[in-house]
C-alpha positions in Angstrom: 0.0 0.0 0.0 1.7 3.2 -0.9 2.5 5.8 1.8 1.8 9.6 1.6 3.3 12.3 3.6 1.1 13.5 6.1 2.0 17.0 5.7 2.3 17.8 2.0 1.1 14.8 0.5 3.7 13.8 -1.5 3.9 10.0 -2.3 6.7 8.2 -0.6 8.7 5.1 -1.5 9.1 2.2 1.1 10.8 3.5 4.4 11.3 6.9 2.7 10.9 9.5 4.0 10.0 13.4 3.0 12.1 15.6 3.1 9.6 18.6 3.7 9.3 18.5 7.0 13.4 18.9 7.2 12.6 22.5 4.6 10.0 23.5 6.7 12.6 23.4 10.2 15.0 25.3 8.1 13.0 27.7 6.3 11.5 28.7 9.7 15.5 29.0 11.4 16.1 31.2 8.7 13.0 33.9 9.3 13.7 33.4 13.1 17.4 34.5 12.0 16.1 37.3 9.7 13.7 38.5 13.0 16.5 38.6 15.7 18.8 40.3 13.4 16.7 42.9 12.1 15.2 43.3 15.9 19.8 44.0 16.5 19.5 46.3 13.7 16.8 48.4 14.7 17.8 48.4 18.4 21.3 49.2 17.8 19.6 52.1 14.8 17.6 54.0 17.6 19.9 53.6 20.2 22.9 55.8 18.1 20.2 58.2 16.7 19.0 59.1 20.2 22.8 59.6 20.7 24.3 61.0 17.7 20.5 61.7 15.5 22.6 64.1 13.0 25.1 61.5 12.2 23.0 58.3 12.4 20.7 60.1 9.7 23.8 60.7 7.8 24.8 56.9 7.4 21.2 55.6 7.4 19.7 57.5 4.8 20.3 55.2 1.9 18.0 53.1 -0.1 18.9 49.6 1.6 17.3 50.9 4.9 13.8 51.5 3.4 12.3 48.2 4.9 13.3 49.3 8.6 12.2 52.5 8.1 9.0 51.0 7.1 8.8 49.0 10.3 9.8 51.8 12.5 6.8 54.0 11.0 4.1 50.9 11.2 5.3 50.5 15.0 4.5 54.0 15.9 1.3 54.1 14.1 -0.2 51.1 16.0 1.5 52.3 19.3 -0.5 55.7 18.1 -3.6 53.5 17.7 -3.2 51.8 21.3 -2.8 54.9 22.9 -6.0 56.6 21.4 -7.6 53.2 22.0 -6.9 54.0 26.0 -7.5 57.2 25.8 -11.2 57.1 24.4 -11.2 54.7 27.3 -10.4 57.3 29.7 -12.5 60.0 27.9 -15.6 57.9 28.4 -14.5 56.8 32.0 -14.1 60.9 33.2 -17.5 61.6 31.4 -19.3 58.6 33.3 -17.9 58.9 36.6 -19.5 57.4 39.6 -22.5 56.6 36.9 -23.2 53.5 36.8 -26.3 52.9 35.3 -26.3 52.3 31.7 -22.1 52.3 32.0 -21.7 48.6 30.3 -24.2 49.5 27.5 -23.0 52.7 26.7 -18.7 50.8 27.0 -20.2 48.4 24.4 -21.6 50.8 22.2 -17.8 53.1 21.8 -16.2 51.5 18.7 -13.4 50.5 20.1 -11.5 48.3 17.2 -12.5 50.8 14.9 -10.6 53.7 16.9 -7.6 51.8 16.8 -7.6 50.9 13.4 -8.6 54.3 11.8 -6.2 56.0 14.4 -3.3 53.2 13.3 -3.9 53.7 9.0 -4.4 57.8 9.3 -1.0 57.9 10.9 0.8 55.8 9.1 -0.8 57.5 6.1 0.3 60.8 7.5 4.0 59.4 7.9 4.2 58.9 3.9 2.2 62.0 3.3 4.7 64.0 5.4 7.6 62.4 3.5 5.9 63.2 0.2 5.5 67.3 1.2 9.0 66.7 1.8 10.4 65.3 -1.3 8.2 67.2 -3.5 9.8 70.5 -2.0 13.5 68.8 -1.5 13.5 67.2 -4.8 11.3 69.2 -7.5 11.9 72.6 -6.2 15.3 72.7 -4.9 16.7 70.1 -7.5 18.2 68.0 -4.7 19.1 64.3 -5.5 16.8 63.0 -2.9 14.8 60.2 -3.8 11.6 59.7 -1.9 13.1 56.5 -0.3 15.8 58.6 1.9 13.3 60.7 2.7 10.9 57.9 4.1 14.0 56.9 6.3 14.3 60.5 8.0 11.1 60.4 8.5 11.2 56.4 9.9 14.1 58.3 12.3 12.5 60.6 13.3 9.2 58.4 14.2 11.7 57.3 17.1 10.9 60.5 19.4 7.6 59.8 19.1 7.5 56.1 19.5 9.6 56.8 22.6 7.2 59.4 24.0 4.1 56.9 23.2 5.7 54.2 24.8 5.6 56.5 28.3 2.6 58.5 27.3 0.5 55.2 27.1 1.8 54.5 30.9 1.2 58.2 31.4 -2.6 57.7 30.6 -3.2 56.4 34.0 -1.4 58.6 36.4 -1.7 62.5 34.4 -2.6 64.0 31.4 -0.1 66.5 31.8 2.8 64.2 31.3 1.4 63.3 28.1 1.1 66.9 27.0 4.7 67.6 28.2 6.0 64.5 26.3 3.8 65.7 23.2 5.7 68.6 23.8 9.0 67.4 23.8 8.4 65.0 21.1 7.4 67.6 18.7 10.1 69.9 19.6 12.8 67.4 19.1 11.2 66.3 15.5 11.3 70.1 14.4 14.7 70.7 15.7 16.4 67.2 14.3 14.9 67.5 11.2 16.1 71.3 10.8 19.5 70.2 11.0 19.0 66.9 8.7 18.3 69.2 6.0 21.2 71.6 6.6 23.7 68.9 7.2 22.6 66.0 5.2 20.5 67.1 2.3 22.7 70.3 2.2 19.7 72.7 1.4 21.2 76.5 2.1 20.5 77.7 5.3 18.6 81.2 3.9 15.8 78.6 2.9 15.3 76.2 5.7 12.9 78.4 7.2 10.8 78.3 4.3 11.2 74.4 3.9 10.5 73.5 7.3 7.8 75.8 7.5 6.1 75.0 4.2 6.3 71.0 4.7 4.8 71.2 8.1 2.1 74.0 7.1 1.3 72.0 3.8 1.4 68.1 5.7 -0.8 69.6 8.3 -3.5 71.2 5.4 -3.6 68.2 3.6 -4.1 66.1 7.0 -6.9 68.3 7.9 -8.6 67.5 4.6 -8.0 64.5 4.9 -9.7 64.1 8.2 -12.6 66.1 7.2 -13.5 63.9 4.2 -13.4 61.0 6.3 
């Protein structure tokens, strides 16, 4: 009676045996390779940007580290997502109080999956949009050589200040809303200020227009977001 594999179905000789079991072992060693040394990579990414941002961005800004940046900005969007998640929580808990009648009904009726997965799309969204304002300006108005891929990893570095100040502001939920306004704060300042100097020192764009750049991505990003938001 012939004998088939019991995981792929392939028909196997007398005493033989497949050999897919033995592709499947090593095929999933090698993505459990791939995960612990791009988890190295990114560690060892955020920890020299949050010490040396200006010259980190200066190696890193180079088509090969698209993919990371990719993951850095899809972390920070679903942290983004978790934290309005628990906030909407909180809202609802602040409005309600000591209330307790009608409290469960009213929880089950706040769409809860769909706050997190709106909240986690927009800003993702909004990371690419903000690296498109940028391009457009860096590399069809000023005539830099800036593909859209660099940009996408200053933008994937500089998601690090505010995956950083999500990571506390979600703890911060629960003990004051002031430390999440302060780290908002923060965040934002050091976003403005790092990407200031990643334009003057590694996309070289002349110092008499930064002003204009900076302001003009950030003004135009934040137009286009608010559109965007109203439409929806």
């Amino acid at each position: 009676m012939a004998k088939y594999c019991t995981n792929c179905g392939k028909k196997l000789k007398e005493g033989e045996t497949c050999d897919c079991v033995k592709e499947t072992k090593t095929k999933e060693k090698e993505v459990n390779q791939e995960i612990s040394e791009m988890t190295k990579k990114g560690t060892k990414i955020i920890a020299n940007f949050l010490e040396k941002p200006i010259d980190t961005a200066k190696k890193y800004v180079v088509d090969e580290n698209f993919s990371m940046s990719v993951i850095l900005l899809i972390i920070g969007s679903i942290l983004t997502g978790i934290f309005a998640l628990l906030v909407s929580k909180e809202i609802l808990s602040l409005f309600l109080g000591n209330f307790s009648f009608g409290y469960d009904y009213i929880s089950s009726e706040i769409p809860y999956f769909r706050i997190f997965m709106t909240t986690t799309a927009l800003t993702i969204g909004f990371y690419f949009l903000e690296a498109l304002v940028i391009w457009l300006i860096v590399e069809k108005m000023l005539k830099k050589n800036f593909n859209y891929k660099k940009i996408v990893n200053i933008v994937g570095l500089l998601s690090i200040y505010n995956i950083g100040a999500i990571i506390i502001s979600i703890l911060g939920v629960y003990i004051s809303i002031y430390i999440v306004v302060l780290l908002a704060i923060a965040a934002t300042i050091l976003n403005i200020v790092t990407l200031t100097l990643i334009l003057k020192d590694v996309i070289k764009i002349d110092v008499n227009k930064l002003p204009y750049v900076l302001l003009g991505s950030k003004i135009t990003t934040l137009i286009l977001e608010y559109i965007i938001i109203s439409i929806l």
